[in-house]
C-alpha positions as CSV (number, residue, x, y, z in Angstrom):
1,X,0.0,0.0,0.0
2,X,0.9,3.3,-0.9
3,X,2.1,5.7,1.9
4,X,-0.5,9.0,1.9
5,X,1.5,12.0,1.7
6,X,0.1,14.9,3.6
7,X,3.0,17.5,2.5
8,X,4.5,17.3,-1.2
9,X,7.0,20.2,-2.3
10,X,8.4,20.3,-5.2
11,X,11.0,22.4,-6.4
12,X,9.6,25.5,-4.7
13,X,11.2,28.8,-5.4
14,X,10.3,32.5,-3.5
15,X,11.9,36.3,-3.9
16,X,11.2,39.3,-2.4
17,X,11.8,42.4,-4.3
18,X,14.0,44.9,-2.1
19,X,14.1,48.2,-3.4
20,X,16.1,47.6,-7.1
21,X,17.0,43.7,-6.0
22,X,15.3,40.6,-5.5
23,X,15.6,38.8,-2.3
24,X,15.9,35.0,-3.0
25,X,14.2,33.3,0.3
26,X,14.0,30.0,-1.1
27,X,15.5,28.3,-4.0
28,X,13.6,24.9,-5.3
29,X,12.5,23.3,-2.5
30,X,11.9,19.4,-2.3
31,X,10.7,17.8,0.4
32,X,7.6,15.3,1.8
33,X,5.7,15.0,5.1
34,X,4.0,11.7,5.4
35,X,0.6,10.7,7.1
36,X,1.2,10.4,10.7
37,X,4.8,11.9,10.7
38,X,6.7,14.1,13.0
39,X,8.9,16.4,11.4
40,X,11.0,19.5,12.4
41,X,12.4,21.9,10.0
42,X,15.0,23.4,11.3
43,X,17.3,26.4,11.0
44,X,18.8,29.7,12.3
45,X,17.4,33.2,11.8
46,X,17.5,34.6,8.0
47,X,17.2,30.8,6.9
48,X,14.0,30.7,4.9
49,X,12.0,28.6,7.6
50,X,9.5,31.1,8.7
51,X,9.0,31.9,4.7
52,X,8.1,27.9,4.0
53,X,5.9,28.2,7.1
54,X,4.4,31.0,6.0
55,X,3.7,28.8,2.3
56,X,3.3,25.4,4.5
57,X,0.3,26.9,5.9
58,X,-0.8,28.6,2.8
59,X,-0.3,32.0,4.2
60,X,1.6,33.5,1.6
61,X,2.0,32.0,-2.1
62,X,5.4,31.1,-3.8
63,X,6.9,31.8,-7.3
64,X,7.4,28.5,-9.2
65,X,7.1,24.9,-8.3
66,X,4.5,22.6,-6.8
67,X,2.6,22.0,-3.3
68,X,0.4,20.0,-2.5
69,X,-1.6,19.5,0.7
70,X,-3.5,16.4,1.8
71,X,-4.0,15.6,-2.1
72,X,-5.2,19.3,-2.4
73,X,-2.8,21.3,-5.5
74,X,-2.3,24.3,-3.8
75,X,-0.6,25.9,-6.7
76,X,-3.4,25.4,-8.3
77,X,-5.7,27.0,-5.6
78,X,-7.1,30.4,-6.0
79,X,-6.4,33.3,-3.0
80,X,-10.0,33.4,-2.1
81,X,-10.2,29.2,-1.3
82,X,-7.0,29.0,0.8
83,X,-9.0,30.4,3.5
84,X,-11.0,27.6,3.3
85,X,-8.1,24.9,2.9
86,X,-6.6,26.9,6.0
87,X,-9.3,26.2,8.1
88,X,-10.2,22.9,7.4
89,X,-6.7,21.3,7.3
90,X,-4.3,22.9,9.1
91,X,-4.3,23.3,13.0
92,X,-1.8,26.7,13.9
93,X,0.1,26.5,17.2
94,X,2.2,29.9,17.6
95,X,5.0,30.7,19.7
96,X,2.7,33.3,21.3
97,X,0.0,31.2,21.3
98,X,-2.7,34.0,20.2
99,X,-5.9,33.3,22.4
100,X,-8.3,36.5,23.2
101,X,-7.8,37.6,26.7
102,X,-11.1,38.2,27.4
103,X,-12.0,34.5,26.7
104,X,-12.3,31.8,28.5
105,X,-10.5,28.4,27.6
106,X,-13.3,27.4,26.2
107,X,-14.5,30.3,24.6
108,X,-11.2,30.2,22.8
109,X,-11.1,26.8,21.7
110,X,-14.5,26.5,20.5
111,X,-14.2,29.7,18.2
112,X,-12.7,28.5,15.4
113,X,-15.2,25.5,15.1
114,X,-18.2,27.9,15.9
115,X,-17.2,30.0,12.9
116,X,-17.2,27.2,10.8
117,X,-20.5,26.7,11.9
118,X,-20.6,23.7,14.2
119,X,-23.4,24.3,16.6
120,X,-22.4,24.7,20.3
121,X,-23.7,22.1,22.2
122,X,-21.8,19.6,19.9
123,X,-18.6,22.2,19.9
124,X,-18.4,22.2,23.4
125,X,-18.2,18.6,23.8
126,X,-15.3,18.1,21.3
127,X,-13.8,21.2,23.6
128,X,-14.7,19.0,26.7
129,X,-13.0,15.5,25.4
130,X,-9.5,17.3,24.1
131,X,-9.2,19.4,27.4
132,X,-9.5,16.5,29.7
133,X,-7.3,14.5,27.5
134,X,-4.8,17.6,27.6
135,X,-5.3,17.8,31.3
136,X,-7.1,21.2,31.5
137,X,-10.4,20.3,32.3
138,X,-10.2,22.3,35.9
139,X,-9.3,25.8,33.9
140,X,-11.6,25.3,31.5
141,X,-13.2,28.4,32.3
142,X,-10.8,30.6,33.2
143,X,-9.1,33.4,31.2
144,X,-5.1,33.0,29.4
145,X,-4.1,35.9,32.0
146,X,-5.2,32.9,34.9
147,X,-2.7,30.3,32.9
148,X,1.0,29.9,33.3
149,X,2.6,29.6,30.1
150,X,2.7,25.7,29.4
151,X,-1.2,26.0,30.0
152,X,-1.7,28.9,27.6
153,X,0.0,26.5,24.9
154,X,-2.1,23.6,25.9
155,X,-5.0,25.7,25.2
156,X,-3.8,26.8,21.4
157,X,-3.1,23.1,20.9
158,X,-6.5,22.4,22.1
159,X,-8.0,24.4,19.9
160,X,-6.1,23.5,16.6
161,X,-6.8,19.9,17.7
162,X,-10.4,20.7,18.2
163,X,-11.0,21.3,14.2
164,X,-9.5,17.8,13.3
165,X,-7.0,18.7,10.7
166,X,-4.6,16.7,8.5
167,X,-1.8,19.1,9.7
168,X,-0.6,20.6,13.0
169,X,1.9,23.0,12.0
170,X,3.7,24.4,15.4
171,X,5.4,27.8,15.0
172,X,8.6,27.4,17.6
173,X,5.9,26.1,20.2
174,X,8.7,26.4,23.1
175,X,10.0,29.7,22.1
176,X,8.0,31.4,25.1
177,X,8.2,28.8,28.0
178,X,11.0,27.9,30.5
179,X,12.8,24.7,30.0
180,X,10.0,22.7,32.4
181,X,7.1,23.9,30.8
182,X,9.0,23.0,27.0
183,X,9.5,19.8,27.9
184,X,5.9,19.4,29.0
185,X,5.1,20.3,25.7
186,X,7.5,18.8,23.4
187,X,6.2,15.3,25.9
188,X,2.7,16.5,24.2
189,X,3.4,16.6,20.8
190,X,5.3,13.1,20.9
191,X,1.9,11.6,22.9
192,X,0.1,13.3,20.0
193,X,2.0,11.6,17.1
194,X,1.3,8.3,18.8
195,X,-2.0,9.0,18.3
196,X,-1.7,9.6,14.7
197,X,-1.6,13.0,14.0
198,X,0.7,14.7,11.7
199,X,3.3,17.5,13.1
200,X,5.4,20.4,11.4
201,X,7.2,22.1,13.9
202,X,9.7,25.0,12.7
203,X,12.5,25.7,15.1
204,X,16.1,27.4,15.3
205,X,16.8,24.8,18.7
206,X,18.4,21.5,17.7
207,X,17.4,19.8,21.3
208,X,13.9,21.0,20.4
209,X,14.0,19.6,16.6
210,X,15.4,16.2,18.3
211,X,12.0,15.8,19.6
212,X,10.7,14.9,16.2
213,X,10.5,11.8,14.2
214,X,13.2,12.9,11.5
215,X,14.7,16.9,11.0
216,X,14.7,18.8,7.7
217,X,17.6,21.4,8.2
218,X,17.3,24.8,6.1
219,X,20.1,27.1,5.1
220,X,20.0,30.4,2.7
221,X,17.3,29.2,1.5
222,X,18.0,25.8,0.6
223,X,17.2,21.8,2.3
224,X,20.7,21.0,3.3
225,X,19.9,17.9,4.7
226,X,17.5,15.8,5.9
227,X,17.8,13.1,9.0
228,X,16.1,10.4,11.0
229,X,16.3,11.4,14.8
230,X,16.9,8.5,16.9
């Protein structure tokens, strides 16, 4: 049987003009992400990693070459559907976690699927099950201001868990948390690709990328290698 691909790059290229030059950020591009995978791309500042983030999670386009996400040809994909593909198959965990202050846990995690037009006695129990399995369910109503950091991050996994996509794509998910509380997470994400789910995480910290199932390194713009962690 086939292995199902969720990630397929190929050859990807992306400038930026500055003033009378162009910028190259990334120059052709080829890598895969499997089903069920835990990958780490990883590489310093000025590297190009935050750029293929940025296209990973179809928030900005590319130049020449292919994507494709989940089976979905995202080069082929016009602006005004990438919304769409963005909410549906990709779960966002920032460094800085971005939950409204003034809502609660739950209120925060049930947004996204509320907007998408789940009704709320059904959202609220998907919010229920993952924040019990995440070990939250005693803050569930209180505010991010009430969290320490690790919980605040719990709570932006819980809710890009809570829409069931093909991809969680972490944004240096331990950039914003002592040691402890990294570690707490990082223990997450491995307990989250052994139930299945597929992981990007982009980081500049080697000990963090050792967490994952196999690192992609980046430099000037390029995949300089690629390696299976043990």
């Amino acid at each position: 049987m086939a292995t199902e691909q969720i990630i397929s790059m190929r050859n990807v290229c992306k400038s930026y003009k500055m003033g009378s030059e162009r910028l190259n950020v990334l120059k052709n591009v080829d890598f895969t992400v499997n089903k069920g995978e835990f990958t780490a791309i990883l590489g310093p500042s000025g590297s190009g990693k935050s750029t293929l983030m940025n296209i990973i999670g179809c928030m900005d386009t590319f130049d020449s070459g292919s994507y494709s996400l989940n089976g979905i040809p995202i080069h082929q994909t016009k602006e005004r559907e990438l919304a769409n593909i963005r909410n549906h198959e990709i779960g966002f965990i920032f460094q800085n976690y971005h939950l409204i202050p003034t809502y609660t846990v739950m209120q925060n995690i049930i947004m996204p699927l509320l907007m998408r037009g789940q009704d709320r006695k059904s959202a609220e129990k998907d919010c229920r099950e993952i924040v019990e399995m995440l070990g939250l369910s005693e803050r569930i109503h209180h505010k991010p201001s009430e969290l320490s950091g690790g919980q605040r991050q719990r709570v932006a996994i819980a809710r890009a868990l809570c829409s069931k996509p093909s991809l969680l794509l972490a944004d240096e998910p331990t950039g914003a948390l002592d040691q402890t509380s990294g570690t707490e997470v990082l223990k997450l994400f491995t307990k989250l690709h052994e139930m299945g789910n597929t992981i990007v995480m982009i980081t500049h910290d080697l000990n963090v990328a050792k967490w994952a199932q196999r690192t992609i390194r980046i430099v000037d713009g390029e995949i300089s290698e690629e390696a299976v962690n043990a």
